[in-house]
Structures are given as structure tokens and as C-alpha cells.
C-alpha positions in Angstrom: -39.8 -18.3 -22.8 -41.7 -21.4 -23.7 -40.4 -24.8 -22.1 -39.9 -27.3 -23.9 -39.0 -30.5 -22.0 -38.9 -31.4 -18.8 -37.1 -34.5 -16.8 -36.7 -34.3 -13.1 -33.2 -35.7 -12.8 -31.7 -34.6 -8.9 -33.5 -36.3 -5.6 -33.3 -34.0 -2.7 -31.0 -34.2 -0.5 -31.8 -33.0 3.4 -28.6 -33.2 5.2 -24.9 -33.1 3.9 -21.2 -31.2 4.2 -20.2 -29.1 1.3 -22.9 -30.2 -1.1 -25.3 -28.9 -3.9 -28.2 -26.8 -2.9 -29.6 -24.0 -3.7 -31.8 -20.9 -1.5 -32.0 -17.7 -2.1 -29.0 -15.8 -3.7 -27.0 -13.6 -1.4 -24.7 -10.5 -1.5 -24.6 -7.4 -0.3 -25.3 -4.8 -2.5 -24.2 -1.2 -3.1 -26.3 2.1 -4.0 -25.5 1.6 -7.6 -27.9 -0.4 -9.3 -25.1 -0.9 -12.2 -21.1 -0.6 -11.9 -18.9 -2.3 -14.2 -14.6 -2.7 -13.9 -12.5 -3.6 -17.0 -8.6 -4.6 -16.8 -6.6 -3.1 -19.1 -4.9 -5.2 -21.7 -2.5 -5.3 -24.4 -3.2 -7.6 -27.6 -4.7 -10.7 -27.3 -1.9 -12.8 -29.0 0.3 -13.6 -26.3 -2.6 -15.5 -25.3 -1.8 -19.1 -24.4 -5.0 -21.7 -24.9 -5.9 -24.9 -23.0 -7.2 -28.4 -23.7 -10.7 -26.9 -23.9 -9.8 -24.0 -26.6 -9.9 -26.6 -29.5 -13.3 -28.1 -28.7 -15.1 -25.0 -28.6 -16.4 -22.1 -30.9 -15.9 -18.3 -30.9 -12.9 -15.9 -31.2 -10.4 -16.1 -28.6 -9.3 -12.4 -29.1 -11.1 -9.5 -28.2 -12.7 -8.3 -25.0 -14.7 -10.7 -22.1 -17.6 -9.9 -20.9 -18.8 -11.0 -17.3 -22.0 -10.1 -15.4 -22.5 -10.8 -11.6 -24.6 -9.7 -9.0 -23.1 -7.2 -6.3 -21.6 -9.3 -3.3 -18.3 -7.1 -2.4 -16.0 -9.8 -1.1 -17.0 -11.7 -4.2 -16.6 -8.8 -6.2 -12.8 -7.9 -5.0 -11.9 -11.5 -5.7 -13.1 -11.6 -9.5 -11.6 -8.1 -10.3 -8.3 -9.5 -8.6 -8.8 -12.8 -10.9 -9.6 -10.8 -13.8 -6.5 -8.5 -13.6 -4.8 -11.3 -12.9 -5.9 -13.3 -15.8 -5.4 -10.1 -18.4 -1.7 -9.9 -17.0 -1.6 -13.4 -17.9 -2.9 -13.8 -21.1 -3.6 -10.6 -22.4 -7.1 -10.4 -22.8 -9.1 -7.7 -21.8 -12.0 -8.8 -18.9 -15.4 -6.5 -19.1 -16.7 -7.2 -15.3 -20.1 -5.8 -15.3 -21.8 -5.7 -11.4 -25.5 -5.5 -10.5 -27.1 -4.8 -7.2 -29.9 -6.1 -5.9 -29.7 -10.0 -6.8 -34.0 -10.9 -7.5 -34.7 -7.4 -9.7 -32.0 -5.4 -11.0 -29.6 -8.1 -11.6 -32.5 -11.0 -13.0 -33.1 -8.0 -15.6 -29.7 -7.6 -16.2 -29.6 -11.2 -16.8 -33.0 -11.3 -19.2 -30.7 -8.8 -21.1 -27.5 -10.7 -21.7 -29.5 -13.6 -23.0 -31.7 -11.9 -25.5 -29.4 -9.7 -26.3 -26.3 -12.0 -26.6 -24.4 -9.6 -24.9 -22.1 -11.4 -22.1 -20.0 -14.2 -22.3 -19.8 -15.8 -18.8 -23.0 -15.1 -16.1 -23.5 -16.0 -13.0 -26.7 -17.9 -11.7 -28.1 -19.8 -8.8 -27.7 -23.1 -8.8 -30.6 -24.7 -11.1 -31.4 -27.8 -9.4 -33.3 -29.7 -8.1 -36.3 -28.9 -10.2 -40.2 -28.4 -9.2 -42.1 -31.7 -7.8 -44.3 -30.3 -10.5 -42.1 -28.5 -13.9 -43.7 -26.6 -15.7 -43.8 -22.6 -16.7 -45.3 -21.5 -13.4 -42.7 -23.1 -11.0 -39.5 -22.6 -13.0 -37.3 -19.6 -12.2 -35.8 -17.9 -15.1 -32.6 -19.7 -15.0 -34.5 -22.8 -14.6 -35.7 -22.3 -18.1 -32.9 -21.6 -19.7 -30.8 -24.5 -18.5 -33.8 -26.4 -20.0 -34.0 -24.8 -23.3 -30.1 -24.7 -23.8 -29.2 -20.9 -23.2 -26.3 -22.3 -21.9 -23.2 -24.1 -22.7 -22.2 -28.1 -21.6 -18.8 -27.7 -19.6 -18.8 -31.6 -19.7 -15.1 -31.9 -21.2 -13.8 -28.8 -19.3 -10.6 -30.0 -17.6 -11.5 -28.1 -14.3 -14.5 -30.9 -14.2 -12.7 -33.5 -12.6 -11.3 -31.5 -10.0 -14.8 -30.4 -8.2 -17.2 -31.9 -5.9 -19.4 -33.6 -8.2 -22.6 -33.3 -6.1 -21.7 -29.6 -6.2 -21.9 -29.6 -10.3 -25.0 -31.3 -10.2 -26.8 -28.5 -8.8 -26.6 -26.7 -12.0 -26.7 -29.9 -14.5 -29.6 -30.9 -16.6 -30.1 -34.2 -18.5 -26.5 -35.0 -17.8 -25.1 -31.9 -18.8 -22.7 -30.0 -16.3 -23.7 -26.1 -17.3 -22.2 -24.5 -14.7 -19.0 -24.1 -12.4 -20.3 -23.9 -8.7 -18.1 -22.0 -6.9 -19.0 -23.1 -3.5 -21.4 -22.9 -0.7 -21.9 -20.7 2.4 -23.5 -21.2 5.7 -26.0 -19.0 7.4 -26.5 -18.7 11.2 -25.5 -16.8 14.0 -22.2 -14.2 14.0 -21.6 -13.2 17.4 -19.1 -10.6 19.1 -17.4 -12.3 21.3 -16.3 -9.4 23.7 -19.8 -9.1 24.1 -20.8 -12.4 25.5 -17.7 -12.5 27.9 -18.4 -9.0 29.1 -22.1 -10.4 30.1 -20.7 -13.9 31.1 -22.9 -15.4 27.9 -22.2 -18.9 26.9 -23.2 -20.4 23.4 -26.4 -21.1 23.1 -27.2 -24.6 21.9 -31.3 -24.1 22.3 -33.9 -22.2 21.1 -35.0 -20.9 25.1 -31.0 -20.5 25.7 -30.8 -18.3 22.6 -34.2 -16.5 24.3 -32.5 -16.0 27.7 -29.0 -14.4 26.7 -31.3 -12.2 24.6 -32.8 -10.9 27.1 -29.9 -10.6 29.6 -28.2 -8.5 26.2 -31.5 -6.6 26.3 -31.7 -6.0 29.9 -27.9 -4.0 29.6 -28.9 -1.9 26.6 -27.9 -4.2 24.1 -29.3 -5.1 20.9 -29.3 -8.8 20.8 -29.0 -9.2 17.4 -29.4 -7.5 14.1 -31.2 -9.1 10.6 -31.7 -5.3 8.4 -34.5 -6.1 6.0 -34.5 -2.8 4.5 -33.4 -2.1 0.7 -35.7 -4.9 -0.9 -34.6 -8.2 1.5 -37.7 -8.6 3.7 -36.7 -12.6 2.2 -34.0 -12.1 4.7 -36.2 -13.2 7.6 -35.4 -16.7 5.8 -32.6 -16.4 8.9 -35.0 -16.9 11.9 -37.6 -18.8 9.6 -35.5 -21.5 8.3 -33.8 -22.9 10.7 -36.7 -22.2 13.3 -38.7 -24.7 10.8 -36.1 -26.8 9.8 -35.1 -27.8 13.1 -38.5 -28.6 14.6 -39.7 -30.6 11.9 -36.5 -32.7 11.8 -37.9 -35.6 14.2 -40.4 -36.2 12.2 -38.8 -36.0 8.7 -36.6 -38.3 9.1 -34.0 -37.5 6.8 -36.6 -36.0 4.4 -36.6 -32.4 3.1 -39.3 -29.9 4.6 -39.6 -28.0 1.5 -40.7 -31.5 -0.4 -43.0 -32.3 3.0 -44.5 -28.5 2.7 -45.3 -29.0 -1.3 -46.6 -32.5 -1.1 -48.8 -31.8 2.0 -47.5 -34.3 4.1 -46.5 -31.4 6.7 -49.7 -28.4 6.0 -48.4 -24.8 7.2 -51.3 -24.8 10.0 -49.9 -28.0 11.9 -49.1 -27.1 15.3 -45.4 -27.3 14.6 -45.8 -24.8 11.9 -47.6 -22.3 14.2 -44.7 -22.9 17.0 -42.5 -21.8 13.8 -44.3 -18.2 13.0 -44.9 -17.4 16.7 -41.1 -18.0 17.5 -40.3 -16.1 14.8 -42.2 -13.4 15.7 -41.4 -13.8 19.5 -38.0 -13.0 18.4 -38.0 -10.5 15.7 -40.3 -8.4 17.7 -38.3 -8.0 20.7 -35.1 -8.6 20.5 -33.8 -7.6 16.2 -32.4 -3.6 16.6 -35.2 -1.2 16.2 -37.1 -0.4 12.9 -35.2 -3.5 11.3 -37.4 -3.8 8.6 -36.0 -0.9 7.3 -32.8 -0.5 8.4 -30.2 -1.0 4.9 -29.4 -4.8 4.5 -25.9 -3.4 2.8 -25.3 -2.1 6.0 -24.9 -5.4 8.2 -22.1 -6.5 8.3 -20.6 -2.6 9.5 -23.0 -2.3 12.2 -22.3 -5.4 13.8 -18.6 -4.8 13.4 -19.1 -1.3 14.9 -20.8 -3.3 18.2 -24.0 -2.0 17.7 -25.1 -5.5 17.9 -24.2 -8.7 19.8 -25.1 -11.3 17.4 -25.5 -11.3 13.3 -28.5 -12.8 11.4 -26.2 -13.3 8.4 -25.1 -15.7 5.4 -20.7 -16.6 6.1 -20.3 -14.2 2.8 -20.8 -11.6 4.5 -17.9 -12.0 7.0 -15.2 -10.5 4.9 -17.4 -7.3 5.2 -17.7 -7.5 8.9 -13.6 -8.0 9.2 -13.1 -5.5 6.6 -14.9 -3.0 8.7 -13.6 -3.8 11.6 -10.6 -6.3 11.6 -9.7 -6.1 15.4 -12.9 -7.6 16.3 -13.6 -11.1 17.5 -16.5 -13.4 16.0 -17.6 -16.3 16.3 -20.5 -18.9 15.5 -22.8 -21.3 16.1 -26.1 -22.5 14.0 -29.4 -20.6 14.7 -31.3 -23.0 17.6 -34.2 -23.8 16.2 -36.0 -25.7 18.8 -35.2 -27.1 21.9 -33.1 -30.3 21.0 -29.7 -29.3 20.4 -28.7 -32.2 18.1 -31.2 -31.2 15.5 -30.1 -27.4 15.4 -28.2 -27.1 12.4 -26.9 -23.8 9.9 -28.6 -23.6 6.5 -26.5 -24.1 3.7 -26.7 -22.0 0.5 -24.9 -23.5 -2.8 -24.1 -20.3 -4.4 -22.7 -17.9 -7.6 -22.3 -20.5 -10.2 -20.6 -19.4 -13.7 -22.5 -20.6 -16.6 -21.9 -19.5 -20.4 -23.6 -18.4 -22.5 -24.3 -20.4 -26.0 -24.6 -16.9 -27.7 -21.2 -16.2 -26.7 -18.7 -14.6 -29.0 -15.7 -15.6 -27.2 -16.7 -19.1 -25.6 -12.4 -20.0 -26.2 -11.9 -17.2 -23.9 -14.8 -17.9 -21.5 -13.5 -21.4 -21.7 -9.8 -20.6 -20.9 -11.1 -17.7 -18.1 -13.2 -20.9 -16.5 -10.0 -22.9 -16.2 -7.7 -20.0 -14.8 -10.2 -19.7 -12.2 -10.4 -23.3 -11.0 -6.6 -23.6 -10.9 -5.1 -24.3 -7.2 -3.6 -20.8 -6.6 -6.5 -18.5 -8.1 -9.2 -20.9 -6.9 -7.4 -20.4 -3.0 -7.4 -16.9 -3.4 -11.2 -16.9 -4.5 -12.2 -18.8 -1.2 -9.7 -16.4 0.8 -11.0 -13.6 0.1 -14.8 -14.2 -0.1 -15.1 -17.2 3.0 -17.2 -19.8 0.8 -16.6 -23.6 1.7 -15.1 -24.6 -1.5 -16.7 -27.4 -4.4 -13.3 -27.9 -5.4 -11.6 -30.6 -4.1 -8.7 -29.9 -1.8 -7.3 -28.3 1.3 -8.3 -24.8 1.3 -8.1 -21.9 4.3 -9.7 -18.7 4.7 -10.2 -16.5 8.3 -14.2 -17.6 7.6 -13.1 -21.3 8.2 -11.2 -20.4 11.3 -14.0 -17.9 12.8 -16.7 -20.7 11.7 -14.7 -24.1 13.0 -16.5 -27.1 13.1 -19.2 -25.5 11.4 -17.8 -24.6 8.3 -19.3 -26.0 5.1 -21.8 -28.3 7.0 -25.4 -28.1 7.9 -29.0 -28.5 6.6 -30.1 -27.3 2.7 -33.6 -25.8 2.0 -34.9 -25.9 -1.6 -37.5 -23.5 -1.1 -37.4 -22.0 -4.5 -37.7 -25.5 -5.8 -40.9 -26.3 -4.1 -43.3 -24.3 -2.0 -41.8 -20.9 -3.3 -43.8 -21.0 -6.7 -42.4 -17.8 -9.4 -45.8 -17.5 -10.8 -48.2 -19.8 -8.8 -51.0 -19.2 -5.7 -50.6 -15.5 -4.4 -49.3 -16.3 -0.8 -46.3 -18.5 -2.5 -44.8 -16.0 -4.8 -42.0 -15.3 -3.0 -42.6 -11.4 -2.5 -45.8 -12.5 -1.2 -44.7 -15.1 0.7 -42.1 -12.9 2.3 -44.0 -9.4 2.8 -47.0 -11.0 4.8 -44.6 -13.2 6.9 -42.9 -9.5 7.6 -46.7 -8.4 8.4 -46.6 -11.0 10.9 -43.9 -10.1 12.7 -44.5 -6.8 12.6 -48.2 -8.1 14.5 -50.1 -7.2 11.5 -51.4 -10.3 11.6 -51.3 -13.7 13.8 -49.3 -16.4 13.0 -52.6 -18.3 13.0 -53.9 -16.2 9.8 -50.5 -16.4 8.4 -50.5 -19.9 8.2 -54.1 -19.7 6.8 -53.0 -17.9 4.0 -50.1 -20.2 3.4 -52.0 -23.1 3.1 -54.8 -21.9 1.4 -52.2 -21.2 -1.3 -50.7 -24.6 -0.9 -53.9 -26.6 -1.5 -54.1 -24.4 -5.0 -50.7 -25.7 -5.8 -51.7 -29.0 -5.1 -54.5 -29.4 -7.0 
């Protein structure tokens, strides 16, 4: 798709509670690469309309169509909704689910769009944009926010009620296109049986997090588990990140490491950088569970609930899984330590599924009015019940993720990465698959970290230029 305007219009932002950003989308998928739910319904003419149905265009009868990527707890929560919104209003909800959120799912997506054939989609968050926009370093929903695939929510009477540094991650040129539904936190899960049976306290350092993984190892436990396999090697984003993001944080200042990275004002060879890859491979080396660059990402959050592990690598969206699996067991958390300061170990936050629409919808008043059901008070509580995320809409909201989580919950530290030094289509080492599978090589000792940061800036002096 040809771009064809661009206006930078978000700053970054490097430190904040329960605001915009945007990483890598998450889930946990499911063998199918396709599954789709519908709720039965009877006519749509008991269907009662809202402030919003008599703005818009489209039919508000017939059947809606809604595609998202395969996160279960997410999942459960929009079927529920959906059911619950046919029982309402009569209208029949198409809920088509797509595993695998970077392949299966972005075709899935290229499809709705070209084909006009979904109503509401879920994305990423869109923003902030590239330090330098153009063709090259704009994801594919990047683009379309640009080039008005979907619809302004401006005048949507759910607006007002959110975070608005939450809708601006997926605003363009002051349009609001999409409905963030929250943000999750990723860090460290940890069985708490465990450390009390090992007299473990909570690490607050980098070299404390290093020594209880090695008394763990030293009784035949795994320390910790981060499965790669099933097409997430991107996953090693959980030791990477924070390892990074923590030890450049003195000298940052506030700043963002991603914009430091694609500027060149931090290079990927500095000394702090190579601390960062050998760390990172100090750790996944010796103390992740055996062959875990293969072992089945969907299959997480059961093997830490089945104590096969001591601590979890893991996003907070993923905590309904582990309860689901096992709801006697007792978790807790803390924020992966990065480096040896405590006070600048923080989790990563993730703003995540966002529901846009589509302008080549054929039921935009029902997409409209769907929207609104799902940002009321008791639909929106059950959404953040059942799936954990710290909620964009304003409010007092609970969920057994907030609880396990504490303090913790819906703060910490964001990462653009795909906005900046992860380029779609630019220098080979930043493509993300690139970027990811020779980091794995790393770890796996493949390579040195010394080459791998090599590589890295090599790539990021093309970028520059």
C-alpha cells in the first residue's frame, strides 16, 4: 500500500502507569491456525441503538463480523461479550480467531481489509510513529491508520470515559481510530511454594536473581521457563528488555532506549550493550528449562502451573492460563532485575488488543453500538476479570491478576521497539525475524555477543544514513 502522508504527532514517553505503548503483540495461541465462534440470534429488530447509531453509516441488521488474534483468556471474554450482546440486542456476532499474532493473523488481517470482509479488527496500538516514516518502517497497521482504512471513533460516547494517553496510541492526526483495551505487564511469575520450600526471597537485583537460580538449580529445579518454540523466538524480548532497559536508565535520563538505539546516541557495541547480550545469554543458557527454544510457547503458562518451573518469563495475560490450569497454586511477582540497582528495575509494559473498524464496514451502526456495550461498567469489568489487563478505562476495576501482581500492576517501563530500531523492511539484522533469530543464535553460543552486537550496529548505521 502506497503512503501517502506522514506527520509524526506522539513524543515518546519512557516511564508511566497505565499508559499508551506499544511492543510486541501477545497471546497464546492454539494448534488451529483459524477457529471462528458465532452466537446465535434471533432478528435484529429488537435492537436498541445509541447516541452514535445516527452519526454513522451501514445497516444495523444482519450479522457482525470480528477478527482477533488467539489469546484464550481474551478470547473467553469476547465470546462471553458477544453472547451477551446478541441476548441483548439481537444481533448475531461472527467472532473469527487466528493464531499465531505476526503471520497467520497479519494475513488474516491483509484479508479483511482488501476484502472488506470484517467489521471490527483488532490491532496493536499504532503509535508512536518511526523517527523516520516512510514505507520501510511502517508496520501494516501503521499504514492503514495513515491511509484511512479505518474509522474516526472521535464522537463515540465511550471516548470520554478512557485514559486519554491510552487512545492516543492508536490516534493519527487527531483522530481516535481505535478502542485500547488496556495494557499488560511482563516480568517474572514465580511459585511461591517453591521459593519458601528453598528459603528464596525476592530478588530485587540482577546477581540476586543469578544466585536463587542457582540454589533452584542446585535441587533439580528449573529456575525458570521462557518456551520459544512455535514461531516466538521474539519472546527472548523477556530477558532482553528489561536487561537493556534497566542498565541504560542512568544514563537516559528519562529518555527512551529505543529512540537512543535509532538515533545512535547509545550504538549496540557500547560496553553497556555487550553487558546486555552476555547477561542474557548467561541466563538463558543455564538456567531457562532444557531445549527452550523449542519447547511450545502455548504451553507456558501449564507447565509453570504444573511446577515444572519456579519462575515464569511471561506477559500478565497469560495468568488466567496459569490459574486456569492450576487454580490452587500460589504466584506471585516482581519485575525482571535488570542490573544491579534495584530502583531502576522495572516490568515492561505492553499497550495491547485495540478495536479498530473498518471504513469498508457494512454494519459500522452495529460495530458502533458493539463498541459501546463493551466499554460499559459491567461488561468492561468482566473484560479485565477475566483476561488480567490493567484497564484504559477509567475507574475502579479488580481482577485476581491485580491481586497476584500488587504494587506492580499496570506500572513499569514501555519499549517502542517496533517504532524505532525494529525496522519491517529495513537493514537485515533489524527486521525483526532477523533481529530475533540471531539474538537466539547467541544464546544458543552460535555466536558471541561481541559479533551480535556487530551485526546490530552494522545494521543500525544503514538505518541511519
Amino acid at each position: 500500500m502506497k503512503v501517502k502522508k506522514f506527520r509524526r504527532t506522539l513524543a515518546s514517553v519512557s516511564v508511566l502507569t497505565i499508559s499508551g505503548a506499544i511492543l510486541a503483540g501477545c497471546g497464546t495461541g492454539t494448534p488451529s491456525s483459524n477457529s471462528s465462534s458465532s452466537s446465535s440470534s434471533s432478528a435484529g429488530s429488537n435492537q436498541t441503538g445509541n447516541s452514535a447509531s445516527t452519526t454513522s453509516t451501514g445497516s444495523n441488521k444482519g450479522t457482525l463480523k470480528i477478527i482477533m488474534w488467539v489469546n484464550p483468556p481474551a478470547v473467553a471474554a469476547i465470546q462471553k461479550i458477544d453472547a451477551e450482546f446478541t441476548k441483548k440486542y439481537g444481533v448475531q456476532v461472527d467472532l473469527q480467531t487466528t493464531a499465531n499474532r505476526t503471520t497467520n493473523y497479519a494475513a488474516a488481517e491483509q484479508t479483511a481489509v482488501q476484502a472488506g470482509s470484517a467489521d471490527i479488527m483488532a490491532i496493536e496500538p499504532v503509535q508512536p510513529l518511526p523517527q523516520k516514516v516512510n514505507s520501510n518502517t511502517l508496520s501494516q497497521e501503521q499504514e492503514w491508520a495513515i491511509n484511512k482504512v479505518f474509522m474516526p471513533l472521535n464522537n463515540q460516547p465511550w471516548v470520554s470515559k478512557f485514559n486519554q494517553a491510552d487512545l492516543a496510541a492508536a490516534a493519527y492526526n487527531g483522530q481516535d481510530y481505535g478502542l485500547v483495551t488496556g495494557v499488560y505487564q511482563t516480568g517474572v511469575f514465580y511459585n511461591k511454594a517453591m521459593f519458601k520450600k528453598y528459603n528464596l526471597q525476592v530478588p530485587t537485583t540482577y546477581n540476586q536473581l543469578i544466585q536463587i537460580s542457582k540454589t533452584l538449580k542446585s535441587h533439580g529445579v528449573t529456575p525458570a521457563w521462557d518456551g520459544l518454540g512455535g514461531g516466538v523466538i521474539q519472546w527472548l524480548q523477556f530477558i532482553m528488555y528489561p536487561l537493556m532497559m534497566d542498565e541504560l536508565a542512568p544514563q537516559l535520563n528519562g529518555a527512551s532506549a529505543d529512540q537512543a538505539l535509532a538515533s545512535g546516541r547509545i550504538k549496540w557495541t557500547d560496553a553497556t550493550m555487550l553487558k546486555v547480550f552476555q547477561r542474557e545469554q548467561q541466563y538463558a543458557s543455564n538456567y531457562l528449562e532444557p531445549n527452550y527454544a523449542g519447547q511450545d510457547w502455548q504451553q507456558m503458562p501449564g507447565a509453570f502451573a504444573a511446577g515444572k518451573s519456579a519462575m515464569l518469563f511471561d506477559g500478565s495475560w497469560d495468568v488466567a492460563s496459569v490459574l486456569k490450569a492450576n487454580p490452587n497454586i500460589q504466584v506471585g511477582y516482581f519485575p525482571f532485575p535488570g542490573s544491579n540497582t534495584a530502583s531502576n528495575n522495572k516490568s515492561v509494559l505492553n499497550a495491547d488488543l485495540t478495536w479498530v473498524v473498518l471504513n469498508s464496514s457494512k454494519h459500522k451502526t452495529l460495530a458502533e453500538e458493539w463498541l459501546n456495550f463493551f466499554a460499559s461498567k459491567p461488561i468492561y469489568s468482566q473484560y479485565v476479570q477475566m483476561t488480567g489487563i490493567s484497564p484504559s478505562e477509567n475507574g475502579t476495576f479488580t481482577s485476581a491478576t491485580q491481586q497476584i501482581m500488587g504494587k506492580w500492576f499496570g506500572t513499569g517501563r514501555l519499549i517502542q521497539q517496533s517504532a524505532n530500531f525494529l525496522i519491517p523492511s529495513g537493514p537485515y539484522y533489524l527486521q525483526p525475524t532477523n533481529f530475533w533469530a540471531t539474538q537466539l543464535k547467541m544464546t544458543q553460543g552460535g555466536m558471541t555477543p561481541a559479533q551480535l552486537a556487530q551485526d546490530y550496529q552494522t545494521s543500525q548505521n544503514q538505518a541511519l544514513k
